[in-house]
N, C-alpha and C positions, 0 to 999 in steps of 0.2 A: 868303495869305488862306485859301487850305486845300492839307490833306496831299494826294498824289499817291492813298493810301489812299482819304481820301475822295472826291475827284473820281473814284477807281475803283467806288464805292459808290454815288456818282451815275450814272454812265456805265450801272452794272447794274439799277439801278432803272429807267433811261427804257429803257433796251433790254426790259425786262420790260412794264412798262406800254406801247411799239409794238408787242410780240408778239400782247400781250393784248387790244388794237384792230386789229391784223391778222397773223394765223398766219406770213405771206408776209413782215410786215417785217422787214428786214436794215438794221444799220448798217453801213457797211463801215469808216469809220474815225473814230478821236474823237482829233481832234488840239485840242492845246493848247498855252499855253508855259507852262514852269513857272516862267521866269525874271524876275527884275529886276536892274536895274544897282544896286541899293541894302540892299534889305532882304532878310528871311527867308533860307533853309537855304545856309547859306556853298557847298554844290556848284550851286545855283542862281541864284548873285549874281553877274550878269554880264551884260552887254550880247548883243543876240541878233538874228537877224535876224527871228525867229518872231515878236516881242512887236509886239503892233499900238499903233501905225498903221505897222509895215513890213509889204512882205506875203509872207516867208516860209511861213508857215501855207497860206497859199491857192498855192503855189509848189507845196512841199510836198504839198497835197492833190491837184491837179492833177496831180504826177510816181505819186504810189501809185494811182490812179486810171487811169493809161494816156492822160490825156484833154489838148489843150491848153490852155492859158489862155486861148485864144479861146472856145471852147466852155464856159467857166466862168460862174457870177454868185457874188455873195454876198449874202444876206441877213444884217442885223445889226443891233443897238440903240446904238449906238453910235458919235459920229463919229469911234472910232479902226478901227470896220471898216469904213465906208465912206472912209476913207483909205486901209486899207490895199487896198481893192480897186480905188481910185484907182489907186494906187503897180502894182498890178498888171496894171491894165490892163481891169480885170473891171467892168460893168453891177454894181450895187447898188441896194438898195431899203432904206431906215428905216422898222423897226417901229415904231411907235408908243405901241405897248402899253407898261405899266412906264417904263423914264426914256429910253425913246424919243424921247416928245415932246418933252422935254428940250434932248433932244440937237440939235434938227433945226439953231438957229441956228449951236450950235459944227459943227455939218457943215459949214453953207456956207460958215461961216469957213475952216475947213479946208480944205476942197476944190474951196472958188470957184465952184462951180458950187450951186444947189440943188436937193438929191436928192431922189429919188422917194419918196414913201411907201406905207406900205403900213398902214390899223389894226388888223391881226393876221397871224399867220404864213400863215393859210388864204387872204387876202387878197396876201400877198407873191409864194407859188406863183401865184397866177392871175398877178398881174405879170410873172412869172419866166415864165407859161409862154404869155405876149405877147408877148415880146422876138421880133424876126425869128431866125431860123436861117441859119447860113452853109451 
């Protein structure tokens, strides 16, 4: 659905525009997967653990971060990240915003339980930053 190129053109954009709402912000990392078991660039056509709903990505971010997967959440729009933070083990919250709200019934299908919302990102962090601490 797009070149590694462009998702790099993306990535340098929002990192511009959080500098530019605050001097201090840092991304530290911008994981993705570039993979499918079917379509698009024959060295990325392949079965992965990264592609959600498994949750390699958040496995992954959790090991470059130093941090464990107890200490992790995910926020997502989608009921293949709130599966894969199932699969992970991780608290999640559904934005709502865009095809959010969409999503909320294939969530609970998914993941049998039904998950938290949140109606914007600014709204997820207060979530996020309500969960107890271990």
């Amino acid at each position: 659905m797009l070149s590694e190129p462009g998702l790099s053109r993306i990535h340098e954009q929002l990192s511009q525009r959080l500098i530019a709402a605050d001097p201090d912000a840092v991304v530290e990392h911008w994981l993705h997967c570039p993979h499918h078991p079917e379509v698009g660039e024959p060295e990325f056509r392949r079965a992965c653990d990264c592609r959600k709903p498994l949750p390699g990505m958040l496995i992954e971010g959790a090991r470059r971060l130093g941090v464990p997967l107890s200490g992790c959440a995910s926020v997502g729009d989608s009921w293949r990240d709130l599966a894969a933070a199932a699969a992970a083990g991780v608290p999640a919250v559904l934005v709502t915003t865009g095809k959010g709200a969409a999503e909320w019934r294939v969530a609970l299908a998914a993941i049998g339980t039904a998950p938290p919302t949140a109606p914007d990102l600014g709204a997820a962090v207060d979530w996020l930053l309500s969960l107890p601490t271990a």
